[in-house]
LORO-869058 format. One record per residue (C-alpha): residue number from 1; x negated, y, z negated. Coordinates in pm, whole numbers, plus 32768, in hexadecimal, padded with zeros to 4 digits. Last residue first. Layout:
N
NUM,X,Y,Z
...
This chain:
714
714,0FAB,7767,DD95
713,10CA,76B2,DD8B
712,1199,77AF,DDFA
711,1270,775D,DC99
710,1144,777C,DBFC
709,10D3,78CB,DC90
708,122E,7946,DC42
707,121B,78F4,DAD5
706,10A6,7988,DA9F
705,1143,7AE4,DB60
704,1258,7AE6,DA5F
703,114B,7ABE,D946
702,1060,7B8A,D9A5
701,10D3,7CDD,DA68
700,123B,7CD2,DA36
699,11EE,7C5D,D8AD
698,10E7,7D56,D8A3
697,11CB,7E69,D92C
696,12E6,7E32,D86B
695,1216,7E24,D70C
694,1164,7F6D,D764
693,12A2,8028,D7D0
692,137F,7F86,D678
691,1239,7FF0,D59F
690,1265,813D,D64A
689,13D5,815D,D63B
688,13DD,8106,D4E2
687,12CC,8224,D460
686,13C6,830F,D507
685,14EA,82BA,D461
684,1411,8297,D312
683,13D6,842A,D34E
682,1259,8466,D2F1
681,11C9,83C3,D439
680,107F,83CB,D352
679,0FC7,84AC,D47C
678,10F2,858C,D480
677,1240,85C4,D519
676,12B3,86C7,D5F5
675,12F6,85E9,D72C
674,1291,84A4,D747
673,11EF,8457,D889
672,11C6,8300,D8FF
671,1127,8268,DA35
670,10D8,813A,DB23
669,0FBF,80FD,DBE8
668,0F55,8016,DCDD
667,0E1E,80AD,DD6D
666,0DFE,8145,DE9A
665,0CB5,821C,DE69
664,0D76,8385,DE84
663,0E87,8341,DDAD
662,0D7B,82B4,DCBF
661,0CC7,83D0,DC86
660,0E04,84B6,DC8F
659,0E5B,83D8,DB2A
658,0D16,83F6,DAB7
657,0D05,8589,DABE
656,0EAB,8580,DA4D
655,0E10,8453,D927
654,0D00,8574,D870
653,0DDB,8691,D8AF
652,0EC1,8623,D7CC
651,0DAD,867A,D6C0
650,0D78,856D,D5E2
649,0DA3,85C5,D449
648,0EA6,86DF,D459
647,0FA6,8628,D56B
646,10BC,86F7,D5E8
645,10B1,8652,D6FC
644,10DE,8502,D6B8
643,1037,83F7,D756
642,1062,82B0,D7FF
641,0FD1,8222,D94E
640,1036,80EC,D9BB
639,0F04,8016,DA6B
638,0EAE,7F24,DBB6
637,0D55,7E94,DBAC
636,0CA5,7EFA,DCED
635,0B71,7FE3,DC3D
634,0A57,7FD5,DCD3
633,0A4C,813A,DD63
632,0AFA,81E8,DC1B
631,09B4,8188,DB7B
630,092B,82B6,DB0D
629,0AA4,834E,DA9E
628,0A50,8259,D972
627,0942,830E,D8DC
626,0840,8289,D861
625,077F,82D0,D973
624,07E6,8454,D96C
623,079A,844A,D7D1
622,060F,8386,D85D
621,0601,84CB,D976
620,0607,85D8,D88E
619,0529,854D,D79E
618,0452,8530,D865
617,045C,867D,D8D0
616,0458,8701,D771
615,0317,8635,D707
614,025D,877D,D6C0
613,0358,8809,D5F1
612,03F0,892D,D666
611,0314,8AB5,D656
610,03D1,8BF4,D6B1
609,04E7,8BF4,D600
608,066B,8BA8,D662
607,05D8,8A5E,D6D7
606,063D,8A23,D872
605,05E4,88AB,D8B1
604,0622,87E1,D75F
603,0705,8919,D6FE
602,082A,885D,D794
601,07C8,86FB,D70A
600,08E0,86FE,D5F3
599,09E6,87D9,D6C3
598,09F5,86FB,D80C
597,08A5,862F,D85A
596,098A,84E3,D7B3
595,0A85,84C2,D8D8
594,0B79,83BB,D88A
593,0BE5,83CD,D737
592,0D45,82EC,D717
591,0E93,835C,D6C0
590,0F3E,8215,D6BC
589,0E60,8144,D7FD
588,0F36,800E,D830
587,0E48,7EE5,D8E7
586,0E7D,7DE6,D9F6
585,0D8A,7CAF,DAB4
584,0C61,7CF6,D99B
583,0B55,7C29,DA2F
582,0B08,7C78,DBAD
581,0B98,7DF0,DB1C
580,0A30,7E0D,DA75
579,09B2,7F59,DA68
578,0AE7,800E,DADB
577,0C09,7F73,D9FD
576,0B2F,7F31,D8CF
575,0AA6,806C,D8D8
574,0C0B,810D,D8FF
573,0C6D,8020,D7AA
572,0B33,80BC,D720
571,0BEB,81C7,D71E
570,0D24,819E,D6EF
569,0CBD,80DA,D55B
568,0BF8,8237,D548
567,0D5A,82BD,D537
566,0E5A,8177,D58C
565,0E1E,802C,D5DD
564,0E55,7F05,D6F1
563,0D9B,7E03,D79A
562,0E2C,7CE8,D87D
561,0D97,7B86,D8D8
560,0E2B,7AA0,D989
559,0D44,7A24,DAB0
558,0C9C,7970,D985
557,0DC1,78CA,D934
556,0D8C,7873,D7AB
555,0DBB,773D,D6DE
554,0C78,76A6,D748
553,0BBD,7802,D6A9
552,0AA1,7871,D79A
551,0B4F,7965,D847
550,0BCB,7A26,D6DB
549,0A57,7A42,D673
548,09E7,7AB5,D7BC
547,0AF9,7BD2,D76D
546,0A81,7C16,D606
545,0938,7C2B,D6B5
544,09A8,7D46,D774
543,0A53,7DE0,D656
542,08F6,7DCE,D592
541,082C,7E0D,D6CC
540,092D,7F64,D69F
539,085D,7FDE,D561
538,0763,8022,D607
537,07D3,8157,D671
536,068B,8206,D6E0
535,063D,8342,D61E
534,07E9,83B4,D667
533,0835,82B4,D58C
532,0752,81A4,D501
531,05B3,81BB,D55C
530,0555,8217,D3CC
529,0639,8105,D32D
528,071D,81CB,D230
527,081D,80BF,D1A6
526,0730,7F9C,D1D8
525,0612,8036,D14C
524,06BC,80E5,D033
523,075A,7F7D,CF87
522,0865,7EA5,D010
521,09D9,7F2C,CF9F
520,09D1,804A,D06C
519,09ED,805F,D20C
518,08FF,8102,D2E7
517,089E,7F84,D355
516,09E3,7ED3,D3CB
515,0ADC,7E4A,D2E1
514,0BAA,7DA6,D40E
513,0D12,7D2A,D3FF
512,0D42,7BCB,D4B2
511,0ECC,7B85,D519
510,0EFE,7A1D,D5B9
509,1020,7A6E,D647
508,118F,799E,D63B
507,1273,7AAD,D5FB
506,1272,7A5C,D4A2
505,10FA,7ADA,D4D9
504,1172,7C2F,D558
503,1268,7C62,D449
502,1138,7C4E,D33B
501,1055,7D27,D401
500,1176,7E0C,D409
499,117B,7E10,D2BF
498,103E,7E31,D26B
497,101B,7F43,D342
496,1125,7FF3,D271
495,1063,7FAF,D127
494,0F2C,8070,D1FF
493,1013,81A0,D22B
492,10A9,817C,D0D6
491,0F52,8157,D028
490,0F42,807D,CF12
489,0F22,7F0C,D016
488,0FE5,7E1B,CFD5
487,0F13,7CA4,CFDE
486,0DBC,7C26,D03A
485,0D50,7D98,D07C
484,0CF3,7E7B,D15E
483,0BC6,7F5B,D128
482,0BBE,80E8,D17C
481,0A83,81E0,D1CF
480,0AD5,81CC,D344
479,0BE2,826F,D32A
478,0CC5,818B,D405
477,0CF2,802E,D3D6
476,0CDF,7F4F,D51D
475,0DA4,7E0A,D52F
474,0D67,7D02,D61B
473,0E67,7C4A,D6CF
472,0E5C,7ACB,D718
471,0F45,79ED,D800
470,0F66,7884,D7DC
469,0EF1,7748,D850
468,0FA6,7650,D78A
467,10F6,76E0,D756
466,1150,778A,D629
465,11C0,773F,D4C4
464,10E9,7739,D3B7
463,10C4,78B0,D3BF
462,0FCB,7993,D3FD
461,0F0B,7AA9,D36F
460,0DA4,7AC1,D356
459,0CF2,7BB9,D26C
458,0B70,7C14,D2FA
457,0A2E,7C70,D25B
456,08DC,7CCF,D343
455,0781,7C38,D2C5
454,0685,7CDF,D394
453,05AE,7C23,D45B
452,057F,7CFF,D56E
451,065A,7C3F,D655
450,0750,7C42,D53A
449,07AC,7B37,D473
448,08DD,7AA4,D418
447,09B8,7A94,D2D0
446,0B29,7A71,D284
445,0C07,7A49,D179
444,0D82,7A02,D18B
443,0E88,7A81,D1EA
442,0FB0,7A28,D0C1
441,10F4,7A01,D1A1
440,1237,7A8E,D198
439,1381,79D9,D181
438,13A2,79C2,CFF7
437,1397,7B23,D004
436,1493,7BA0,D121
435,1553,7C9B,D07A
434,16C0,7C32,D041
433,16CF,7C99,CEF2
432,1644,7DBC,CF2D
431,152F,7E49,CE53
430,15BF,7F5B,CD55
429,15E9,7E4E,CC45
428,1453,7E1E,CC2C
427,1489,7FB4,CB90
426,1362,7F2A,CA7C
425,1298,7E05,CA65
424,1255,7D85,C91D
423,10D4,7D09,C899
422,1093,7C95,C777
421,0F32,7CE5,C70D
420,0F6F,7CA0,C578
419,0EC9,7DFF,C528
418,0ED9,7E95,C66A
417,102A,7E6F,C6A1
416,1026,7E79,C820
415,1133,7F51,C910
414,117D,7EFA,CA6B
413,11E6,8006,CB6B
412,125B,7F64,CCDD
411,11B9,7F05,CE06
410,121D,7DE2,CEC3
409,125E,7C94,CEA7
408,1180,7B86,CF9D
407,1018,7BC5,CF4F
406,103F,7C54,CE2D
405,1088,7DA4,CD8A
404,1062,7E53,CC4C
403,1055,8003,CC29
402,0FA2,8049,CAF4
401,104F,8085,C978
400,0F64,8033,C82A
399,1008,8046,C6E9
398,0FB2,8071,C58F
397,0EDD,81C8,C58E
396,0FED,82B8,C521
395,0F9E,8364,C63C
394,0FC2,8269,C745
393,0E9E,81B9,C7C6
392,0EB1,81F9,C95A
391,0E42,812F,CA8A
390,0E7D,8161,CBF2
389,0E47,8013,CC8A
388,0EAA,7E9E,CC51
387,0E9B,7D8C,CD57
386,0F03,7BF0,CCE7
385,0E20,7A8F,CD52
384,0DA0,7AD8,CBA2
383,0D29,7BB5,CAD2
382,0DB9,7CE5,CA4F
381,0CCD,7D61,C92B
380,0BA7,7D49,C9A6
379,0AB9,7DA2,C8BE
378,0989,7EA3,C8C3
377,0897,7EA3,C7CF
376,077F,7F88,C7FA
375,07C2,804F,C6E9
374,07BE,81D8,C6C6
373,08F9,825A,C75E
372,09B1,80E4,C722
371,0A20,7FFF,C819
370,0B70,7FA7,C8B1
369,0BB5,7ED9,CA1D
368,0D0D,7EC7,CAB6
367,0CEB,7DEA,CBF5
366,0CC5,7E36,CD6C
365,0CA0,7D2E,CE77
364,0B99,7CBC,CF8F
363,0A76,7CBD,CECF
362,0B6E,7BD0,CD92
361,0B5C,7AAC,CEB0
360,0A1F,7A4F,CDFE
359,0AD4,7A0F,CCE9
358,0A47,7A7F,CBA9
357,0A9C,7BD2,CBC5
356,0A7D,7D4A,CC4F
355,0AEE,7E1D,CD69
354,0B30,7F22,CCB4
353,0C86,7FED,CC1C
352,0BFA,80D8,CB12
351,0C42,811A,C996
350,0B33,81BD,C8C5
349,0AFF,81D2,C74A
348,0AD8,82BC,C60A
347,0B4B,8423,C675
346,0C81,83CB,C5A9
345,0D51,8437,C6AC
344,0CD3,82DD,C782
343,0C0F,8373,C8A2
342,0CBE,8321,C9E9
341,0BAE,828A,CB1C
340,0C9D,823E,CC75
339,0B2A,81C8,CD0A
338,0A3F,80AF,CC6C
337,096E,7FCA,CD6C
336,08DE,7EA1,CD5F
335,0782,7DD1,CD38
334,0745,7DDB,CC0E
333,06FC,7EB4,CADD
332,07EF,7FC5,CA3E
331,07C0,80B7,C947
330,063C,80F1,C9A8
329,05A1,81D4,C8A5
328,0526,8318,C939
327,03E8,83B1,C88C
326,0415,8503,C7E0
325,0501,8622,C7D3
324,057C,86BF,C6AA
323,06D1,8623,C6D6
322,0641,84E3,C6EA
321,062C,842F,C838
320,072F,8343,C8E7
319,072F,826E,C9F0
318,0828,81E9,CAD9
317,0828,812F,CBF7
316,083B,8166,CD6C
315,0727,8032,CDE9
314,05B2,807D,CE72
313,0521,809B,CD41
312,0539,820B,CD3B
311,06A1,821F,CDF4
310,070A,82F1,CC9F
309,085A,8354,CBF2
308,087F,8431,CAA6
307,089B,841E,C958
306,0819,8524,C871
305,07FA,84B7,C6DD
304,0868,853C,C570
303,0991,8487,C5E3
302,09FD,84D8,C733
301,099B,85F2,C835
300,09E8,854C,C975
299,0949,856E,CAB0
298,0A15,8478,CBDB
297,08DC,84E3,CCBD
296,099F,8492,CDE5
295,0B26,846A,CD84
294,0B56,8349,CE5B
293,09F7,82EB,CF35
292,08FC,83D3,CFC7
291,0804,83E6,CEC4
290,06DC,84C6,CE76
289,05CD,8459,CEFB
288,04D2,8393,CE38
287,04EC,826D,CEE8
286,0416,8326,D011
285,0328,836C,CF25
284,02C6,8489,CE4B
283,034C,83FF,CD01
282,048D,84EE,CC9E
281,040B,8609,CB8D
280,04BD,85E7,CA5A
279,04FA,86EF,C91D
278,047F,8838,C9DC
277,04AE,8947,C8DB
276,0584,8AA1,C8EE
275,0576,8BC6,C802
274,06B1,8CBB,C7DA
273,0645,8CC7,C66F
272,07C2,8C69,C5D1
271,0835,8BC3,C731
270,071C,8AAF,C736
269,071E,8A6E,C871
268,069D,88CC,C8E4
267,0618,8811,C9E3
266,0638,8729,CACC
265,0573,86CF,CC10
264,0576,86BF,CD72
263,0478,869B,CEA8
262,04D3,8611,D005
261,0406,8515,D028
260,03BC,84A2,D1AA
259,0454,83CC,D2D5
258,03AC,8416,D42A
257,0475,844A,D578
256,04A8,859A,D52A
255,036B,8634,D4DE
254,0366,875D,D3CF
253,03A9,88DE,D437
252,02B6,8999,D39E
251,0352,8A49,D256
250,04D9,8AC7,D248
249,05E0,8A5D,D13A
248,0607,8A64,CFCB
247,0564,8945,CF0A
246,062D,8871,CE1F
245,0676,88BA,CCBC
244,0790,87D8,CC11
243,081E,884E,CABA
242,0823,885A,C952
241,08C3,893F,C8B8
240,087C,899F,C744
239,091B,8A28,C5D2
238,0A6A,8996,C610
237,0A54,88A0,C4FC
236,0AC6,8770,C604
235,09D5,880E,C707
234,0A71,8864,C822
233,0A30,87E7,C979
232,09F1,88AF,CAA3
231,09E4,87EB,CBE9
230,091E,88D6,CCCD
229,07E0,89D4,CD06
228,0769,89FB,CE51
227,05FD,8A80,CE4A
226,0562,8BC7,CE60
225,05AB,8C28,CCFB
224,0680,8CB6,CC3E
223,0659,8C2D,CAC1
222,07E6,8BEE,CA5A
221,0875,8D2C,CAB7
220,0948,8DAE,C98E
219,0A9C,8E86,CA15
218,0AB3,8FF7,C970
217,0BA1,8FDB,C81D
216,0CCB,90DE,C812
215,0DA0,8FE4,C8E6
214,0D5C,8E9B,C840
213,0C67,8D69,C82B
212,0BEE,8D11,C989
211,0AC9,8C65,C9DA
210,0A20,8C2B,CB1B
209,096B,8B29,CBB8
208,089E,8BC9,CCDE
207,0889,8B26,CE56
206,0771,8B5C,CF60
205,0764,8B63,D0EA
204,08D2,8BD9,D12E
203,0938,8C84,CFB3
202,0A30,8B67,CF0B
201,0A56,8BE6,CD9E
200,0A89,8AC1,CCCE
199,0B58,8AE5,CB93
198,0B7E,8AD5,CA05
197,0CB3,8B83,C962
196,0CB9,8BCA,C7ED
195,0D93,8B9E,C6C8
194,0E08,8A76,C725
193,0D8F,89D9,C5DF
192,0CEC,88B1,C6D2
191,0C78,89BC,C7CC
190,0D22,89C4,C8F8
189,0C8D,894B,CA62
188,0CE0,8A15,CB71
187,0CA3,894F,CCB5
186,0CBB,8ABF,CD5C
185,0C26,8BDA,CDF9
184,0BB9,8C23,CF67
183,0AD5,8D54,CF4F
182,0AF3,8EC8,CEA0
181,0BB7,8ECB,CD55
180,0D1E,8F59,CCE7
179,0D90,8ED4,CB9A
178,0EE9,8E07,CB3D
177,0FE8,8E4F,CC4C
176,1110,8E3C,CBD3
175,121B,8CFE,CBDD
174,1396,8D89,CBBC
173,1430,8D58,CA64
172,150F,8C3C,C9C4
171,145A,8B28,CACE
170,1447,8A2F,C991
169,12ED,8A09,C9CE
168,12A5,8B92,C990
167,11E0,8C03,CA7A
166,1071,8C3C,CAE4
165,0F92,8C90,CC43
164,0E6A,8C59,CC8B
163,0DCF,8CEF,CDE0
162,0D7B,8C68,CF60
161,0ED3,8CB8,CFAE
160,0F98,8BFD,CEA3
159,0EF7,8B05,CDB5
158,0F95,8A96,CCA1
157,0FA6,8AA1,CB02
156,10D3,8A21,CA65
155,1152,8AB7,C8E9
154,11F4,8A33,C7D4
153,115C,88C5,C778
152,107A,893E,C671
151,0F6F,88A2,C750
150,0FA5,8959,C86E
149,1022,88C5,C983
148,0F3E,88A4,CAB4
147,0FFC,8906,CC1F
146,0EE4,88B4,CD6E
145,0FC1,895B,CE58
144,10C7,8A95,CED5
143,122E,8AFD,CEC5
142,12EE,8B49,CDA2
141,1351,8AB6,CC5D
140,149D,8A34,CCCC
139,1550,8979,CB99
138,15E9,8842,CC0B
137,173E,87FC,CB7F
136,1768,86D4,CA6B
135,1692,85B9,C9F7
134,161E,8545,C8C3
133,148B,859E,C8E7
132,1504,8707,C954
131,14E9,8770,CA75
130,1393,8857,CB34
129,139D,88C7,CCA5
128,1282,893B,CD6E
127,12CB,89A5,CED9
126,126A,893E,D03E
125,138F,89C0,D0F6
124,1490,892E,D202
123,149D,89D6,D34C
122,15DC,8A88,D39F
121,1602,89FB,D512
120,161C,88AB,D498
119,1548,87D6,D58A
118,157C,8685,D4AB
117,13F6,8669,D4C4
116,13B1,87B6,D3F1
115,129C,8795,D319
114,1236,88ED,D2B1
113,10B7,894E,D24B
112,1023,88F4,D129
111,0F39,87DB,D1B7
110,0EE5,88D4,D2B0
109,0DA8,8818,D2F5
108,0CF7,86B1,D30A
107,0E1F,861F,D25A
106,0EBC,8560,D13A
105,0F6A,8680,D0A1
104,1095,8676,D1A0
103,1168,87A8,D145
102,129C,8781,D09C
101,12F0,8774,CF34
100,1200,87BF,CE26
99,122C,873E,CCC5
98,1245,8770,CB59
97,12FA,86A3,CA27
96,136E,870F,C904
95,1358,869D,C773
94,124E,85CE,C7A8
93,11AE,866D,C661
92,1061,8686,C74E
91,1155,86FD,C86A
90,1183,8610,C999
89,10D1,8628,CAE7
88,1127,85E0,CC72
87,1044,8626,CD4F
86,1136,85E6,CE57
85,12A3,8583,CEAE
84,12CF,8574,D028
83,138E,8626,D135
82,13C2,8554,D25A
81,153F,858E,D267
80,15B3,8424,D230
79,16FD,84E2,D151
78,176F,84A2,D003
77,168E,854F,CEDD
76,1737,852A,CDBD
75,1655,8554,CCAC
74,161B,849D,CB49
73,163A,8303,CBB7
72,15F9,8269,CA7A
71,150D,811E,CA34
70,1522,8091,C8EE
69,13E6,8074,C826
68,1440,7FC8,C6F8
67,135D,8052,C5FD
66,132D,813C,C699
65,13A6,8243,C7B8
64,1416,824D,C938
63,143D,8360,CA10
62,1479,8355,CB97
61,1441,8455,CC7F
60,150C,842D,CDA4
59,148E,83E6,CF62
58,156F,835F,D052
57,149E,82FF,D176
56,151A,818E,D17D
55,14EF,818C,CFEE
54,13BC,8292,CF93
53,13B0,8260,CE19
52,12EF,8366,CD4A
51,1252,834B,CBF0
50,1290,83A7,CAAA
49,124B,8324,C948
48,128D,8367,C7C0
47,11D4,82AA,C691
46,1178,8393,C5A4
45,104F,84AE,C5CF
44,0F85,84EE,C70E
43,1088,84AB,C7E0
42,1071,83A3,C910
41,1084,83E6,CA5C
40,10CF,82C4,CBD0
39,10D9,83B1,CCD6
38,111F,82BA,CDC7
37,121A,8185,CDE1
36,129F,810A,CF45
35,1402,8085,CF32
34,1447,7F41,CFE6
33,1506,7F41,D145
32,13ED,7F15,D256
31,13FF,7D97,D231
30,151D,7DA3,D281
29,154D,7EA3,D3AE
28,1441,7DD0,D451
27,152E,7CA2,D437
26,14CE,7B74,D3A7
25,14D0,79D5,D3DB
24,1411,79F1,D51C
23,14AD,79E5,D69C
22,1535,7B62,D6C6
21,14F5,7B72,D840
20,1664,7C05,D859
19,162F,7CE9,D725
18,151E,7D50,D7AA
17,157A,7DAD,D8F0
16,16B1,7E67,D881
15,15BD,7F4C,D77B
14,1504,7FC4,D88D
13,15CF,7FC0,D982
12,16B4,80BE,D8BA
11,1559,81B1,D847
10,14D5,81A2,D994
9,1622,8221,DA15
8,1628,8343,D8FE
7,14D6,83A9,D93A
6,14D3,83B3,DA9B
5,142E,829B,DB50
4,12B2,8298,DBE9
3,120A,8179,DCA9
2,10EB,81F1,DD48
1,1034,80E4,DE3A
């Protein structure tokens, strides 16, 4: 059966029906209304800060400064127009602030393209705009990406049509082209006297860093090579670069289906005697790879030592070498992870948000931790049931700001002394009065074996209230390289999952969300298992079991059980729905993956060369049976359909091949198309009609369907 309603009518029903089933304490609207944070900058001297609130899709810079940290609002941006505040940077004197607006610059591709899901027939731009740290008009800087202020505060370099381009951050003269070069330039990196311009050159199978010091002076390549050359870092005396080398493309095509080491290392230019020096080699091991987490290799050129990020041990932590190269010391030991690094502007320590503590809860969180370049002693230095993320130590080196949540308030900036460690949240006044905190609950921890053995983490959400036997939903993240938390989560699209997750459990759900294998937080072999994703998809016995899990809980109705998630969260949704539809009696599939030989696996078959790795066919036919358009034959479960279509991280394509699939087996599906928005839903409008469409249709599918079996007496 195909149920499909025009957008508006959907929309109305929608939002009627839920406010008539509306049994819990909370409305979705509610617990939707607190201001998201991002962005979160500090300068490199004093005591000023920015960052970004996104309030109901209203999205202003605000500024704040020591010793009292006050939180003002320094643009007035006033429409839910989906165009958001990024990379957002403040001058070393912190005398301005810079930022793009528009785009979507958490995708796949076209991140810098237009977002346009108000259908305004004059397009809005992605442009750079710099204002000053007290407020007042905008200053356009001109359209393009990636803007660095110089360190004399006066100038903004950007990328603009595969080139670098400079102007004046108060916008008093039109940006110019800076230099002309062959290849895809950018992430220009300036030198700390700004006197010269440091870049990668992006050439198809091999990358050069470049440097750029003025018109009359040729451009330095940093020892071309055959490799792919990234992530310059100046020296503090300006005298080297050090960099990442990887190899360029091309050799025999490798096996698929087998993990290997994909060789890195570091090393060093000496600008003066344009000689370079390998200063680390990664071990050749599958650990040694170079990471796949926030930031990757994270490299760092601090004091009188190079920091940088390594799986080696089999957990993302940092090391650091001497700047002449040598063995790495190991910053941080344990088992947990460090991502969101921030050098302090000393050069002296690190700031990172990690799953790290004493309690054993602490895996499932994120807390502040600090250690010195060349000592391994790390300290927490936000313990406790709370989350912190996105460090900073301001530049006069007394205060430490990071974004603080818990389990029941939201986000919001929070600012440590570091000397007496008292800690004062900042902005807390922007949270609504009337949002729902003391009615949430705290999920709590959960952990179940696979059918392999593997030890798969879980948050539970439900309330105290609820009838006996009730209904359970489990929650999918997307990614996969992502781990939910025991509280707010610091990504707005995973923060708005935990809200929903939140409503749905005042609804009277038993809400489980899954950190399934190809997730972070639990060491390399459980974030890059060698049979997950399109080599076997192993990961979904952990949904699976998450669902056997659910059945065999005396609280829950077995017959109950509904699945729902978005991205790689869809996907393995659609698994769910066609491997095993006997357990999971409804799903919601947000912009799901569903045929996994498209694009990835094209040149498993037909290589552009002549030679393809001998296990191509294979290969082939494991991404096809982990694909969820392989079991379109068994699956019965009914299932709404979301997606955008101007998606940049799933193509649309992906749900209009599934959605004919199941028009033509039968099954009992619902959909929704949202028109000229992206993957991240990007206008808060939008964003509510989904989370209104998924919560409608569980509670039809679940809950309302539980009620009428009772009252049949079946």
């Amino acid at each position: 059966m195909l149920r499909s309603i025009s957008f508006l009518a959907i929309v109305s029903l929608l939002f009627v029906t839920l406010a008539s089933a509306q049994n819990g304490p909370f409305t979705l609207e509610a617990v939707k209304s607190y201001p998201f944070p991002t962005g979160l900058a500090a300068a490199e001297t004093g005591n000023r800060i920015v960052w970004a609130f996104n309030k109901e899709g209203i999205r202003n810079l605000y500024v704040a400064e020591g010793p009292k940290y006050e939180a003002s609002k320094i643009t007035n941006y006033n429409q839910d127009n989906g165009q958001e505040l990024s990379s957002i940077s403040i001058s070393k004197d912190g005398n301005w602030i810079v930022y793009i607006r528009g785009g979507d610059f958490g995708s796949n591709w076209d991140d810098a393209k237009s977002v346009n899901p108000t259908f305004d027939p004059n397009p809005p731009k992605v442009q750079i705009w710099s204002i000053a740290f007290e407020g007042g008009q905008p200053n356009l800087l001109g359209t393009g990406e990636n803007p660095t202020i110089s360190p004399d505060g006066n100038t903004v370099a950007f990328v603009k049509s595969n080139q670098i381009w400079t102007t004046p951050i108060d916008g008093s003269e039109a940006a110019k082209q800076l230099f002309s070069a062959r290849g895809n330039n950018g992430s220009p990196r300036w030198s700390p006297s700004g006197d010269r311009l440091a870049f990668q050159s992006n050439r198809g199978g091999h990358s050069f860093i470049g440097i750029y010091t003025n018109a009359e002076t040729p451009i330095v390549w940093v020892d071309p090579s055959f490799d792919r050359d990234s992530y310059a870092r100046w020296s503090p005396d300006e005298r080297h670069l050090a960099f990442v080398r990887r190899p360029g493309s091309g050799g025999a095509p490798e096996k698929i289906l087998e993990n290997r080491h994909n060789p890195w290392q570091i090393r060093s230019f000496d600008i003066a005697s344009g000689e370079s020096k390998n200063l680390w080699t990664a071990p050749e091991t599958i650990y040694g790879n170079m990471p796949t987490t926030h930031g990757r290799v994270n490299l760092h050129w601090a004091h009188q030592r190079i920091v940088f990020l390594s799986y080696q041990d089999g957990w993302p932590h940092l090391y650091s070498i001497p700047e002449d190269g040598g063995d790495a010391l190991l910053l941080t030991p344990g088992n947990y992870m460090a991502e969101y690094i921030k050098l302090s502007p000393d050069g002296k320590w690190l700031v990172f948000a990690g799953n790290a503590g004493q309690d054993k809860l602490d895996i499932d969180r994120r807390h502040i931790v600090k250690v010195a370049v060349d000592k391994a002693e790390p300290e927490v230095m936000t313990p406790g049931d709370g989350l912190e993320w996105t460090p900073a130590i301001t530049g006069d080196g007394l205060d430490m700001v990071y974004i603080s949540a818990t389990a029941k308030r939201p986000p919001t900036p929070a600012v440590m002394k570091l000397k007496s460690k008292k800690v004062n949240l900042i902005a807390e006044d922007l949270i609504p009065k009337d949002f729902p905190t003391k009615d949430l609950v705290t999920p709590t921890q959960v952990v179940y074996k696979a059918p392999d053995g593997t030890s798969v983490h879980g948050t539970l959400f439900m309330s105290k209230n609820g009838p006996p036997k009730r209904p359970a939903v489990i929650y999918v993240h997307g990614g996969p390289p992502r781990q939910m938390l025991l509280g707010w989560h610091y990504s707005s699209y995973y923060s708005n999952a935990y809200a929903l997750n939140q409503y749905l459990a005042s609804q009277g759900f038993a809400v489980l969300s899954v950190n399934y294998r190809l997730g972070i937080g639990y060491g390399y072999d459980f974030h890059r298992p060698v049979d997950g994703g399109t080599r076997g998809a192993s990961e979904y016995q952990d949904i699976k079991a998450a669902g056997e899990w659910l059945a065999g809980q005396s609280f829950i109705d077995a017959s109950r059980i509904g699945i729902y998630g978005g991205s790689y969260g869809g996907y393995l949704t659609a698994m769910a729905l066609g491997r095993d539809s006997d357990l999971f009696a409804a799903g919601v599939d947000i912009h799901g993956v569903h045929d996994r030989t498209r694009n990835r696996a094209r040149n498993y078959r037909n290589p552009s060369g002549y030679e393809r790795a001998q296990d191509a066919l294979k290969a082939l036919d494991v991404a096809w049976e982990s694909s969820p358009v392989s079991t379109v034959e068994t699956w019965t479960s009914p299932v709404l359909v979301i997606h955008a279509d101007d998606d940049r991280n799933v193509a649309f394509s992906q749900s209009t091949d599934l959605v004919q699939r199941l028009r033509k087996k039968g099954v009992d599906l619902e959909t929704m198309v949202i028109v000229d928005d992206t993957h991240h839903f990007m206008m808060h409008a939008n964003q509510m009609r989904v989370n209104a469409a998924t919560a409608e249709y569980l509670i039809r599918k679940l809950q309302d369907a539980m009620r009428a079996n009772t009252k049949s007496g079946r």
